[in-house]
C-alpha positions as CSV (number, residue, x, y, z in Angstrom):
1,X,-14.1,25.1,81.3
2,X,-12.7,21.8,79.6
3,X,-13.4,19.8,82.2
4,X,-17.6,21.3,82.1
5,X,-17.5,21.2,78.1
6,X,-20.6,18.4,78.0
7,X,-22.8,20.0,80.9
8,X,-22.0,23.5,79.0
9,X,-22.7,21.8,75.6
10,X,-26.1,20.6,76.9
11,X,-27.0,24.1,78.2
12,X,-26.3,25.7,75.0
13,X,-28.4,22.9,72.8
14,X,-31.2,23.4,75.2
15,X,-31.7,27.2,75.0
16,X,-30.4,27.6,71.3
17,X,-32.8,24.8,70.5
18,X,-35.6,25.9,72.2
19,X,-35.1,29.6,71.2
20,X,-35.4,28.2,67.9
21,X,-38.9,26.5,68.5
22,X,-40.4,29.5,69.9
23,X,-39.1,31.5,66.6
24,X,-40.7,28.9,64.4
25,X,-43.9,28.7,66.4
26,X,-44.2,32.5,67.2
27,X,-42.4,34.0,64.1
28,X,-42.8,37.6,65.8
29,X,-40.6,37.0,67.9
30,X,-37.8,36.6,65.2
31,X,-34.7,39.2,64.9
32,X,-35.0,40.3,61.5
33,X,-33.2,44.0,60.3
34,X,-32.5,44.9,56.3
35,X,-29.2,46.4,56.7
36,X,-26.6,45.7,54.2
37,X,-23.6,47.6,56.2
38,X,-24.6,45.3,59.5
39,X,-24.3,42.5,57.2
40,X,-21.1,43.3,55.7
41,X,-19.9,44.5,59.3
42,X,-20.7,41.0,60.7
43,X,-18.8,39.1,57.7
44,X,-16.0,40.9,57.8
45,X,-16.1,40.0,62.1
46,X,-16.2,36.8,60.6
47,X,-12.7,37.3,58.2
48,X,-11.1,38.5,61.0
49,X,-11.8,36.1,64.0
50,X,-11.1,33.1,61.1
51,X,-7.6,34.6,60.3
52,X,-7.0,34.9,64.0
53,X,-8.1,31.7,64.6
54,X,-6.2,30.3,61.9
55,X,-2.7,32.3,62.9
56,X,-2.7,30.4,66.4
57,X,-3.4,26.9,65.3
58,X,-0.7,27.5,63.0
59,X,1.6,28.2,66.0
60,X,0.0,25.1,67.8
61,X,0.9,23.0,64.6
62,X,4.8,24.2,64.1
63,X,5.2,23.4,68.2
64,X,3.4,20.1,68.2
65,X,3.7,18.9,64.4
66,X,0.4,17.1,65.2
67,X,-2.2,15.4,62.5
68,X,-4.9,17.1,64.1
69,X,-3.6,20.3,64.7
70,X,-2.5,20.5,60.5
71,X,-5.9,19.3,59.5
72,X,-7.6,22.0,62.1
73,X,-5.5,24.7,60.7
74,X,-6.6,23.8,57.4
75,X,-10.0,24.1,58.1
76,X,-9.9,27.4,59.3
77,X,-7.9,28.2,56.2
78,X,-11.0,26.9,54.3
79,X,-13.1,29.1,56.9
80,X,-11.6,32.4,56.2
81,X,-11.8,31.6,52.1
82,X,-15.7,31.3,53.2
83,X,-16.3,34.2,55.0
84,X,-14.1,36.4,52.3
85,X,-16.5,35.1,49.6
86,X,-19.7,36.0,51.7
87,X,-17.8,39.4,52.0
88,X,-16.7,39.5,48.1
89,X,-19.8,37.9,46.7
90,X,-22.5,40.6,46.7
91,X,-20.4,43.0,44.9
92,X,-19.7,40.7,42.3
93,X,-23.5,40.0,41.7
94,X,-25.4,41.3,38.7
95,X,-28.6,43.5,39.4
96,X,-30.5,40.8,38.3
97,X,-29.2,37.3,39.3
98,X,-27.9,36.2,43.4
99,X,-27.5,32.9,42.1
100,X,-23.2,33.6,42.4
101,X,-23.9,35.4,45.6
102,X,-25.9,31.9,47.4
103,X,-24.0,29.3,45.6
104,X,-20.6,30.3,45.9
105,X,-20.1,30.9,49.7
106,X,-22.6,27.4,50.4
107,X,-19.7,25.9,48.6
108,X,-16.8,27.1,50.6
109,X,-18.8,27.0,53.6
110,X,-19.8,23.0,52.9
111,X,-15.9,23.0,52.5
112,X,-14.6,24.5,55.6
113,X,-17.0,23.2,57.8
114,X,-16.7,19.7,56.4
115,X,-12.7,20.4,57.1
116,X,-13.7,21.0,60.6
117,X,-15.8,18.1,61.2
118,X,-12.6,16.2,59.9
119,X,-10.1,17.9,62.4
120,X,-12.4,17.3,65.1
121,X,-11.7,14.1,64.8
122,X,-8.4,13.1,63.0
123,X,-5.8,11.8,65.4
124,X,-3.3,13.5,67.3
125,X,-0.5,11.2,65.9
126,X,2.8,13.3,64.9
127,X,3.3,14.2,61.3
128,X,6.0,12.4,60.2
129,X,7.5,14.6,57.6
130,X,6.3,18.6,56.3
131,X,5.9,17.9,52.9
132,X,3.3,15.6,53.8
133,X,1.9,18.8,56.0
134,X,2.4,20.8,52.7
135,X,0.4,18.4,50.2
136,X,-2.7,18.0,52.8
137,X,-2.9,21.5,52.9
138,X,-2.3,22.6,49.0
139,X,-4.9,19.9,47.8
140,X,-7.3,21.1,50.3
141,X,-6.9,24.7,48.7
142,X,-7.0,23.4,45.4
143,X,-9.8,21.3,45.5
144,X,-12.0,24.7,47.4
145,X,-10.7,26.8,44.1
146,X,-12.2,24.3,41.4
147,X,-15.1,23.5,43.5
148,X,-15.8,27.5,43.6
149,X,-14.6,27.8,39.9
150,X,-17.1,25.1,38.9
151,X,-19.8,26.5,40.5
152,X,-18.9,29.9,39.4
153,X,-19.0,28.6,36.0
154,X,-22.6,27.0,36.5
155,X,-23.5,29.5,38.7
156,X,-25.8,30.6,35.8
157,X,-27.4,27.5,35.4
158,X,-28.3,27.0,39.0
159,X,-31.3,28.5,40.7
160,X,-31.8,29.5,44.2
161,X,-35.4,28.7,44.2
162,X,-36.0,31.8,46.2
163,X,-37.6,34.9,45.6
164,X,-35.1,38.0,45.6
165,X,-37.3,40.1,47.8
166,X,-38.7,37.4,49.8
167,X,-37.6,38.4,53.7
168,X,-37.6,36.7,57.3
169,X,-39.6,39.6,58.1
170,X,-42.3,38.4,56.0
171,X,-42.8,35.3,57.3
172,X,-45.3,33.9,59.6
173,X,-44.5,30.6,60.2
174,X,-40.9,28.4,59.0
175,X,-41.0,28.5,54.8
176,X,-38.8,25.1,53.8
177,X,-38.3,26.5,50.2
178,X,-35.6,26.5,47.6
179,X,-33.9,24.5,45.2
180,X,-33.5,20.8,46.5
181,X,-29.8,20.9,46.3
182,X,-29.8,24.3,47.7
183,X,-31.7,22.7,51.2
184,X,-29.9,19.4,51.1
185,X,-26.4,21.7,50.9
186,X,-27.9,23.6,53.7
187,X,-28.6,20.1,56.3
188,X,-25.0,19.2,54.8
189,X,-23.4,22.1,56.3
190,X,-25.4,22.0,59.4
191,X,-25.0,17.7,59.8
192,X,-21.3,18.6,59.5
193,X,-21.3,21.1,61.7
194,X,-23.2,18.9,64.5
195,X,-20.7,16.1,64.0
196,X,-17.5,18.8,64.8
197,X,-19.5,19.8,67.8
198,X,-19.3,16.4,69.2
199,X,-15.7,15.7,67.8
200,X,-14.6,18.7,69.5
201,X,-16.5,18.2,73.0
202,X,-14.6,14.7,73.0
203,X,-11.2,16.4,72.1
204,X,-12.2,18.9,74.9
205,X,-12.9,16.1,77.4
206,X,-9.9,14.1,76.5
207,X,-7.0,16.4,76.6
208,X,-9.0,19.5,78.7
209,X,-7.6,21.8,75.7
210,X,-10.4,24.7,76.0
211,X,-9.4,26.4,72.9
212,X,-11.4,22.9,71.9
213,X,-14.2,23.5,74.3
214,X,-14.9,27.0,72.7
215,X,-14.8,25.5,69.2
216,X,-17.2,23.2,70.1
217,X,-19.7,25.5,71.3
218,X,-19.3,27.8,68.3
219,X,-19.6,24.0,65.7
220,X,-23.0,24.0,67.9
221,X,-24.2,27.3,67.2
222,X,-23.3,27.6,63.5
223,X,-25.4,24.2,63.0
224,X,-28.5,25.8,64.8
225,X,-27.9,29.4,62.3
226,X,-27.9,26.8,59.2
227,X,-31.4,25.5,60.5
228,X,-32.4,28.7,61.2
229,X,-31.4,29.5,57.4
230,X,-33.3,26.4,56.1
231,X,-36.5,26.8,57.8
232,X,-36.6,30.6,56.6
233,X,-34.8,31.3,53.6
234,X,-33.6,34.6,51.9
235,X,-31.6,36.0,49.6
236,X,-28.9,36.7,52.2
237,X,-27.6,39.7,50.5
238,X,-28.8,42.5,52.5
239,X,-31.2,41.0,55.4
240,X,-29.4,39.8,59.1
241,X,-32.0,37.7,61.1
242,X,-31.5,35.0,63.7
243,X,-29.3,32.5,61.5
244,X,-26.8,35.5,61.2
245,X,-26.7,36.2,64.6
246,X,-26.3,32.4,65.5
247,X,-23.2,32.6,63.1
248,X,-22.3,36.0,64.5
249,X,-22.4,33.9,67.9
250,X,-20.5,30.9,66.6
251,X,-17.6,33.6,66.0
252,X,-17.7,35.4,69.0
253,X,-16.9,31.9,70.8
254,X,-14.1,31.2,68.5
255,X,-12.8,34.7,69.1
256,X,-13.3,33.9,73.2
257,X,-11.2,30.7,72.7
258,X,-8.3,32.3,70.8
259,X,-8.3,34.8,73.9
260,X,-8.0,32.1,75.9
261,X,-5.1,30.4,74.1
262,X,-3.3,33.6,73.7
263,X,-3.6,34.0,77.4
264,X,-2.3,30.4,77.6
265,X,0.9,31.1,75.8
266,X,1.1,34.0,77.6
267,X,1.5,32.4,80.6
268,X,3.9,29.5,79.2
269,X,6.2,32.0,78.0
270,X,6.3,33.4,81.4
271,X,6.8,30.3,83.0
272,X,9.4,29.4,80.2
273,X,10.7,32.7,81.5
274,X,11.1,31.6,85.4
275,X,12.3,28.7,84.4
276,X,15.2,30.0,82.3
277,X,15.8,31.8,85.5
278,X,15.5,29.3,87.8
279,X,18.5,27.2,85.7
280,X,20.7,30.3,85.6
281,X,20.5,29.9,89.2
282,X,21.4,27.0,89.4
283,X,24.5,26.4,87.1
284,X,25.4,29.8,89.5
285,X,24.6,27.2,92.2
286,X,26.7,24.6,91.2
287,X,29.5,26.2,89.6
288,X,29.6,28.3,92.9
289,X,28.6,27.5,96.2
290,X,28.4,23.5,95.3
291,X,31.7,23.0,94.6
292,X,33.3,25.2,97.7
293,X,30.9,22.7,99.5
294,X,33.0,20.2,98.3
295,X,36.0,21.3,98.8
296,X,35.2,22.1,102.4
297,X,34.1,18.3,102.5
298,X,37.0,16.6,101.3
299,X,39.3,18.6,103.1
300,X,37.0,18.6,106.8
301,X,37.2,14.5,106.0
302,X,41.2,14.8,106.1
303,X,41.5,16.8,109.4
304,X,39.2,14.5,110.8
305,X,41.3,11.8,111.4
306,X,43.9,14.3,113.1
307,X,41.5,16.3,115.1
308,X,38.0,14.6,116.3
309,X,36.5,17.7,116.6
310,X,36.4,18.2,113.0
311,X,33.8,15.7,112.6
312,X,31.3,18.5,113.3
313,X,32.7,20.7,110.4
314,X,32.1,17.7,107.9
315,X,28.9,16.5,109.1
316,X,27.6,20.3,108.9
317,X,30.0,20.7,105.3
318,X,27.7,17.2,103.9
319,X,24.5,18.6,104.8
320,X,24.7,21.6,103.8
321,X,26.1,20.2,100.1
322,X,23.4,17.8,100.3
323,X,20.6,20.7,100.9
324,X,22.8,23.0,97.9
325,X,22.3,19.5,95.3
326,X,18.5,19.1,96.3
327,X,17.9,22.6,95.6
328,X,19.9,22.7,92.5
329,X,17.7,19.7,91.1
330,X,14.3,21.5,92.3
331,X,15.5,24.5,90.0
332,X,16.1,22.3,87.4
333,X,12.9,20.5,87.2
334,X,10.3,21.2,83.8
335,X,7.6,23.3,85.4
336,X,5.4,20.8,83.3
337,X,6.7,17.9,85.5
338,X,3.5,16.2,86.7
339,X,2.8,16.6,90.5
340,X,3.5,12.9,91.5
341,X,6.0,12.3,89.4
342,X,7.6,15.3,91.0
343,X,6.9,13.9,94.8
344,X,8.4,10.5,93.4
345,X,11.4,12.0,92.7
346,X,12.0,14.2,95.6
347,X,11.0,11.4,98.1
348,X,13.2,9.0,96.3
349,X,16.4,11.3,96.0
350,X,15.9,11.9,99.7
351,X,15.7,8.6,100.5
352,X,18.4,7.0,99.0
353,X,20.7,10.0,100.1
354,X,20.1,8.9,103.3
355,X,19.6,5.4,103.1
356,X,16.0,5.0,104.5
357,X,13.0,2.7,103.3
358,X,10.2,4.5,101.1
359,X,6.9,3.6,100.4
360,X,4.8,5.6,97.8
361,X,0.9,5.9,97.1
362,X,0.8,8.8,94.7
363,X,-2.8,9.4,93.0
364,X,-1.3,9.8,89.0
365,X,-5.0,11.8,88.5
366,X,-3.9,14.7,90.9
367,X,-2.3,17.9,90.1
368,X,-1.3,21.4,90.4
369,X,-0.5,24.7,89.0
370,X,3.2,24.6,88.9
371,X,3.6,27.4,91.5
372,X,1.3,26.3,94.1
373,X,3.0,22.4,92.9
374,X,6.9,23.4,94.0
375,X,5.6,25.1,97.2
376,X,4.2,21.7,98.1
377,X,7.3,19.8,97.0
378,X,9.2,21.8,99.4
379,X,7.1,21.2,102.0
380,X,7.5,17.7,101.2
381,X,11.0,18.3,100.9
382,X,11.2,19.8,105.0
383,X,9.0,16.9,106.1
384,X,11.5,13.9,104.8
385,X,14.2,15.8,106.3
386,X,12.6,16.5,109.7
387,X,11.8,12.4,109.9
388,X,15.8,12.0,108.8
389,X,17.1,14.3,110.7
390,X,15.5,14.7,114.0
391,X,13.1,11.5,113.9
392,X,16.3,9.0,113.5
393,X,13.5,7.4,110.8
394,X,13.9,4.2,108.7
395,X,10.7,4.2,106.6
396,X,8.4,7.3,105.1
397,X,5.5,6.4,103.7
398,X,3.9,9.5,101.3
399,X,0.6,8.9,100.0
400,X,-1.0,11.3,97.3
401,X,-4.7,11.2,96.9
402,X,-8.2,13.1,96.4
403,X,-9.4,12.9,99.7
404,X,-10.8,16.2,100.8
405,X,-9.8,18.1,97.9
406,X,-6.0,17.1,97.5
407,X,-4.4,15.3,100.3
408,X,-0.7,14.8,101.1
409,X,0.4,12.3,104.2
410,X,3.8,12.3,104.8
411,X,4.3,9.6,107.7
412,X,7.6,7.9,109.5
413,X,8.3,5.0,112.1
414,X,10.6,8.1,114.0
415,X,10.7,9.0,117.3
416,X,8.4,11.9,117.1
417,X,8.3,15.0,119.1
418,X,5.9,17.5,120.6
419,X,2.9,17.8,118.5
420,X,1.5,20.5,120.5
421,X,4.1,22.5,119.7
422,X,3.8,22.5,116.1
423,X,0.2,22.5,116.2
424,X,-0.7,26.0,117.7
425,X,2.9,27.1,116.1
426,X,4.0,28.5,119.3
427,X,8.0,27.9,119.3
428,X,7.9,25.5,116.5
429,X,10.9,25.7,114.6
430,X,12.3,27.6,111.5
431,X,11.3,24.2,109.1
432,X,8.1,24.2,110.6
433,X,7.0,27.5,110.6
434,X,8.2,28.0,106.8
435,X,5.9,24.4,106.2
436,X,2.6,26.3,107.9
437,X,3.7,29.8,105.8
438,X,3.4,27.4,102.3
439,X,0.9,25.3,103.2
440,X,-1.6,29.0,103.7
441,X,-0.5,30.7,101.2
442,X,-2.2,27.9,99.1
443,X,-5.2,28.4,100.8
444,X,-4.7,24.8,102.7
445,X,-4.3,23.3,106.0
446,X,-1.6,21.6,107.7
447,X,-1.8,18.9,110.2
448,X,0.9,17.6,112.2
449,X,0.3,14.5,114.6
450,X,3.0,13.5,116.7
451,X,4.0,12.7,120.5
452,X,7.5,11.7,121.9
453,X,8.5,7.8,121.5
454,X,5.5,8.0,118.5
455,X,5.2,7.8,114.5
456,X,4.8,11.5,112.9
457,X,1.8,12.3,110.3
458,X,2.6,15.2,108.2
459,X,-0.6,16.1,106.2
460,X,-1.4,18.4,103.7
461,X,-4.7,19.1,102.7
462,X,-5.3,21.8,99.7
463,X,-8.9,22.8,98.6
């Protein structure tokens, strides 16, 4: 979705925007319902989804001990203190004044979402120490409790401008009234809220985070609900109209993206998992069957010069402790690794191992899921050994590239066999037939072009 976030962003101006026009123009049309438990049902949503919200960009913050992801976890810090005082307010109002009710979550709101506007763009620098962490996010929280104290103090003294029992459902056409500082505190919020949509479609864009994507969306459609509460105004206690269910949406697509990062750290700690596994493996590996290997080495190397015949046991003892050390480093490998750094370092250990020239054109834009990414290294893996092993090659070239979805050439100067055979995979070998089984499980194709006395083309094409 990351990778869509601007055409997505587009779509959801366009129809919020123009489902906005037609309420103005044809004020019919607007949702409005006087329900005061609907209202309190959708702010408390709204506590909720904020404190989820806020939970996981604290764990993104405490793994990355990134500026931007402290300044973004303060922000939804300052969004939850909003949406409790929406929740709070009402029953702390007197019978005959909302003035407390309007002004104090305005503030908090102006707060949070200016905090968010902020995070969308602060940099992704490390944080150099946690007190500094600890400071930003104390005098954020102290400067929203003497705003709200302050306004709860004057709260008295300030005026709405709107009438108590003026309703959405009254209205024919779009009513700009209110206090001025009431209206310019409502194109603050929604300004702010714009500039984090576009702050957070960059950030999208940039890193493909979607948990960006999704906050970018819902910074969109809380600006729209803040125009749809300045162009018809009420006193917000006990009416839901189209502005609430705007912000009702903006909430639902922050709940989506915290899904979706939950989901994502779901699956990294299964991978983290796999790859715990994979190590354990290994050291078994090498503690084990590495070392026998080498044993059987140096000691095949000693009868050799006694017996010639031993020369077989040592060259079969060195590849197989060859094969035992490659796979030993393929379990070792971060499932993170990038793909062509990954085909760098496979083609280059294989190379040197066994002296031959290398040539690489690796595409660094290219990659993979890391499953579907170590089946292809060991395809990779069979092909360099196949031009070593059987094609007496010198040089293997391996480009990488986007051609036809993603396309890996694995090419020799080798002798070359029967490319018949391995093209309709009638008595191909093992190596092979295990490279063809990879290559479809991926949903991919692989070509093999070769003929005796000839170069061989190994390629890999992957949708």
């Amino acid at each position: 979705m990351a990778a869509r976030i601007r055409t997505i962003q587009a779509g959801v101006v366009i129809i919020v925007g123009a489902a906005t026009l037609v309420i103005s123009v044809l004020p019919p049309l607007m949702f409005a319902q006087r329900s005061m438990p609907a209202q309190s049902g959708a702010e408390t949503a709204g506590v909720f989804v904020s404190v989820l919200a806020a939970y996981l960009l604290y764990g993104r913050f405490r793994n990355r001990g990134r500026v931007s992801d402290l300044v973004l976890f303060v922000a939804l810090v300052l969004l939850v203190v909003a949406n409790l005082t929406r929740v709070l307010s009402p029953a702390l109002t007197e019978a005959d004044s909302d003035n407390f009710a309007v002004w104090i979550p305005l503030t908090t709101s102006l707060f949070a979402v200016g905090a968010l506007a902020a995070a969308a763009f602060a940099p992704p620098a490390p944080l150099r120490d946690r007190a500094t962490a600890i400071r930003l996010a104390v005098g954020a929280v102290v400067a929203l409790g003497v705003a709200v104290l302050a306004v709860a103090l004057l709260s008295p003294h300030l005026s709405t401008g709107i009438d108590p029992n003026l309703s959405p459902a009254d209205s024919s056409r779009p009513r700009v009234v209110g206090a001025p500082g009431l209206l310019a505190a409502h194109l603050a919020v929604m300004g702010l809220a714009g500039t984090a949509a576009v702050g957070f479609t960059r950030w999208a864009e940039r890193t493909g985070d979607e948990l960006m994507a999704w906050l970018a969306i819902a910074s969109t459609l809380g600006a729209f609900s803040r125009l749809n509460y300045f162009l018809f105004p009420s006193g917000y206690l006990e009416w839901v109209f189209t502005g609430d269910v705007l912000r009702l949406g903006a909430y639902a697509a922050i709940l989506i993206g915290a899904l979706r990062q939950i989901s994502v750290y779901q699956q990294r700690a299964a991978e983290a998992a796999v790859f715990e596994e994979r190590r354990r493996i290994a050291r078994d590996l090498h503690d084990g069957l590495a070392q026998d290997l080498a044993f059987i080495t140096m000691h095949a190397r000693g009868l050799e010069q006694r017996d010639p015949r031993a020369e077989v046991i040592v060259a079969a003892a060195e590849q197989a402790l060859t094969e035992s050390r490659g796979t030993i480093l393929t379990l070792t490998v971060p499932a993170d690794e990038p793909l062509h750094q990954g085909i760098a370092r496979v083609a280059s250990g294989l190379a040197t191992r066994s002296q031959m020239g290398l040539e690489l054109d690796l595409d660094e834009r290219t990659d993979l899921a890391p499953g579907a990414r170590a089946e292809l290294l060991l395809v990779l893996r069979e092909a360099i050994r196949n031009a070593t092993s059987h094609g007496n090659a010198s040089t293997i070239h391996v480009t990488l590239s986007t051609e036809e979805g993603l396309r890996l050439m694995i090419s020799d100067d080798g002798c070359g066999f029967n490319g018949d055979v391995a093209a309709d995979g009638a008595g191909a070998g093992f190596g092979l037939t295990c490279m063809r089984e990879r290559v479809e499980r991926l949903g991919g194709e692989l070509r093999i072009r070769s003929r005796p006395g000839a170069a061989t083309e190994v390629e890999v094409v992957l949708p």
